[in-house]
SEKELO-875304 format. One line per 3 residues: their letters; for each residue y, x, z of C-alpha. Coordinates in steps of 0.05 Angstrom, whole numbers. Example, Ala and Ser with C-alpha at 12.3 -4.5 7.8 and 13.67 -1.06 7.14 Angstrom:
# residues 2
as) -90,246,156  -21,273,143
END
This chain:
# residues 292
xxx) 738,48,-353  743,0,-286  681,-24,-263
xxx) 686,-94,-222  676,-99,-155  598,-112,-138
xxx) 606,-181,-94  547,-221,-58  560,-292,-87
xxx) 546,-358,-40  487,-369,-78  443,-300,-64
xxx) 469,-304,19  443,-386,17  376,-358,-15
xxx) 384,-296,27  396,-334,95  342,-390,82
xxx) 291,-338,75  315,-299,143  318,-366,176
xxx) 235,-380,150  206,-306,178  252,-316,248
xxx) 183,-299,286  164,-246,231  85,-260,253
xxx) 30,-259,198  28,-331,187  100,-348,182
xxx) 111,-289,134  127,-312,63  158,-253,16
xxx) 226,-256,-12  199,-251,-80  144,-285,-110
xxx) 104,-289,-170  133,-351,-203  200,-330,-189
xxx) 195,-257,-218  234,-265,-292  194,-192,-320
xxx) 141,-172,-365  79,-142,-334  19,-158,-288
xxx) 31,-190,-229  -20,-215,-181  -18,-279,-133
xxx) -78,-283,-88  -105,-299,-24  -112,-246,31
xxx) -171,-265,73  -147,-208,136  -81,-238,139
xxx) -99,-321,125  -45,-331,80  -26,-312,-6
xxx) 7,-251,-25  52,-237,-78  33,-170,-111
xxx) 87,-152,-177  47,-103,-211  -33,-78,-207
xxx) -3,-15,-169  24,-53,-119  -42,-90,-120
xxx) -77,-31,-97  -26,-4,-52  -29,-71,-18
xxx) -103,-68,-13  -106,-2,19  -55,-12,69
xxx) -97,-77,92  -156,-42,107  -118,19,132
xxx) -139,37,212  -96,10,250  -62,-38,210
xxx) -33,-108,249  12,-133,184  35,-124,117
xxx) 101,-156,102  104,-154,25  171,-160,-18
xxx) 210,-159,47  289,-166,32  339,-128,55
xxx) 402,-160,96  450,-156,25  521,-139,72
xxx) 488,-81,90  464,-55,34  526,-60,-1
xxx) 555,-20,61  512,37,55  516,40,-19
xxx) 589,39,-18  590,97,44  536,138,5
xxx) 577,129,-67  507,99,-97  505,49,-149
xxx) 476,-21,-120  427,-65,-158  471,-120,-196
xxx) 484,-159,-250  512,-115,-295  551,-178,-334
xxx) 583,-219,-275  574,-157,-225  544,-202,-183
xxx) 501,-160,-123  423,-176,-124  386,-177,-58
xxx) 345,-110,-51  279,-111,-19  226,-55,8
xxx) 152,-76,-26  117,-68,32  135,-69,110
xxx) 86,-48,148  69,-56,232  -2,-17,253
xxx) -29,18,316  -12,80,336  -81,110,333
xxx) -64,169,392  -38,112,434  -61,46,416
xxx) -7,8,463  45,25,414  63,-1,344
xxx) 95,42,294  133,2,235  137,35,164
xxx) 164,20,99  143,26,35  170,27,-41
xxx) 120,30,-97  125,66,-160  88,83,-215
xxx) 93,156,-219  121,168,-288  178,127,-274
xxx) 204,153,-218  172,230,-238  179,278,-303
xxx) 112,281,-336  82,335,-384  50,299,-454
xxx) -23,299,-421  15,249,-361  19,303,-303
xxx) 73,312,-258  111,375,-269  129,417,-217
xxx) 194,441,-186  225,473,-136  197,480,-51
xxx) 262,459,-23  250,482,50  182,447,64
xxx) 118,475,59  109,432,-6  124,433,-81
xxx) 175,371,-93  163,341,-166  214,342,-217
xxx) 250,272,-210  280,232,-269  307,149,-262
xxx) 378,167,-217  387,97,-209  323,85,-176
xxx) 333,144,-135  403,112,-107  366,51,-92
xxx) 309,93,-61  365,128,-15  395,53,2
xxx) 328,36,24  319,101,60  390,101,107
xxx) 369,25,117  305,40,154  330,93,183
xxx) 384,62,225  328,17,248  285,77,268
xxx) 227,59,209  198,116,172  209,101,99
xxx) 163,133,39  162,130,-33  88,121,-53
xxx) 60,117,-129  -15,100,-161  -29,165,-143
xxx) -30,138,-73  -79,82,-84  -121,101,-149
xxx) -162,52,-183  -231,89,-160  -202,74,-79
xxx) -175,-2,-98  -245,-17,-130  -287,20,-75
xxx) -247,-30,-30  -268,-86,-71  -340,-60,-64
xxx) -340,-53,7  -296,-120,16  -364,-175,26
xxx) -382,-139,91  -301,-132,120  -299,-188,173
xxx) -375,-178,184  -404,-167,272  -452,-97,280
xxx) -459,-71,352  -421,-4,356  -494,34,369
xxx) -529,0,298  -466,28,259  -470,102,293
xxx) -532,105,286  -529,80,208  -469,136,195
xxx) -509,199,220  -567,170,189  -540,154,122
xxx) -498,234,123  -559,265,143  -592,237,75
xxx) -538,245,30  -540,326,55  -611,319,38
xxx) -608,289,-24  -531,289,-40  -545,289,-120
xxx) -590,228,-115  -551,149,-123  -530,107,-77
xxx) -596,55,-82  -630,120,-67  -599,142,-6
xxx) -597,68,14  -672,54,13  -679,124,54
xxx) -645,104,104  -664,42,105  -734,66,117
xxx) -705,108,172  -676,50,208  -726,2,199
xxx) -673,-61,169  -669,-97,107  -642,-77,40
xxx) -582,-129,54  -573,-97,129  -563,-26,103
xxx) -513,-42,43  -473,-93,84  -478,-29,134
xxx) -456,28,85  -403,-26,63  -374,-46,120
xxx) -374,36,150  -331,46,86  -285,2,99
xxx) -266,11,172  -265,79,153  -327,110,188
xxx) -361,142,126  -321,189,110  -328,166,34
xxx) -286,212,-22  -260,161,-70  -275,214,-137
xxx) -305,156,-162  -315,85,-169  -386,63,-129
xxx) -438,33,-161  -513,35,-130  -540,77,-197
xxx) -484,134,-186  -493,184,-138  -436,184,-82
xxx) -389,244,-50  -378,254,21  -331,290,60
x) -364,332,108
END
């Protein structure tokens, strides 16, 4: 059987070269993804909102990517989040061609379609904060990408010269667009990973949402020190008690208002201070676990 030769029509470099033309300055409020909501043609959630740290809507194509999105946003460190960022479409079919993998297309008219990374990422390098270290992202849900067992977990396979057990991996196609993506950011020197829900549960994305009223929030430096060893010194204390519990104790402690010491404990979440363990989804009548 001859297959056709996979072409980039007119059409998908005009769309492709419009859109390269519209991010030129690639700076937060220029941004506008490659794919949006409206123009996605699949079944499934998908999620249009407004991000309040970057000032501008985001276009999300699944709930995982939802909370992927959410915890890269609040991640220390983090300048920008470029979602559904497309990849130059020459190149692609380059690589794919050099590497003998199979590039996204129109199966019918083998027409090439445009390949994008879900998330681009540009944060602070934490050891030296002068410095700004781009990554990029594709999501997954894990059984797609992953063979499961019938109660959903990832079987194991084989340590292939890491100190770490590689999972069992099923999808080939989505692999060879996984290893387009890869050689793409890596003759751009960006680190490239493969992340799945597994990354971002449900109990982290809605802890985020919990903690999300107090994110663009002022406390002097001292108040929220002072409120951490406070609030861990309870919670070894009392660690079995619920989160209203440990609240009002410290609280007490540092002589503020019940609406001072949650937007505290909220906002020390967030930015990462607590050292929360997201086992759980937070709720004021559920105890809490720390990582100390």
């Amino acid at each position: 059987m001859k297959f056709k030769e996979v072409t980039a029509t007119p059409k998908a470099m005009e769309k492709l070269n419009r859109w390269k033309r519209d991010i030129q300055s690639l700076t937060t409020e220029s941004y506008r993804p490659y794919l949006t909501v409206k123009a996605v043609n699949q079944y499934g959630r998908r999620h249009w909102i407004f991000c309040n740290v970057q000032k501008r809507h985001a276009h999300l194509l699944s709930d995982g990517e939802l909370r992927m999105y959410k915890k890269l946003i609040w991640a220390r460190g983090t300048k920008r989040v470029f979602e559904q960022y497309a990849l130059d479409l020459n190149e692609t079919l380059n690589i794919a061609v050099a590497g003998n993998l199979i590039h996204p297309r129109n199966w019918e008219t083998s027409e090439a379609y445009v390949m994008t990374t879900d998330f681009l990422v540009q944060h602070q390098d934490l050891e030296n904060p002068s410095r700004i270290i781009t990554t990029a992202y594709s999501f997954k849900y894990a059984s797609q990408i992953y063979v499961v067992d019938e109660g959903g977990v990832e079987l194991e396979g084989s340590i292939q010269g890491e100190e770490r057990k590689v999972l069992q991996r099923k999808n080939a196609r989505t692999w060879q667009k996984f290893a387009i993506e890869r050689e793409y950011w890596r003759r751009r020197g960006v680190k490239y990973q493969i992340v799945t829900e597994l990354d971002a549960t449900k109990e982290e994305f809605n802890n985020i949402r919990f903690c999300e009223p107090a994110g663009f929030m002022k406390f002097e430096d001292e108040l929220v020190r002072t409120f951490v060893f406070t609030f861990c010194h309870v919670w070894q204390r009392y660690f079995m008690k619920p989160l209203e519990f440990l609240l009002l104790h410290t609280r007490k402690q540092l002589n503020c208002s019940d609406e001072q010491v949650i937007r505290l404990f909220q906002f020390s979440v967030l930015k990462h201070f607590l050292p929360l363990k997201h086992s759980s989804t937070l709720q004021f009548h559920r105890p809490v676990e720390l990582t100390l």
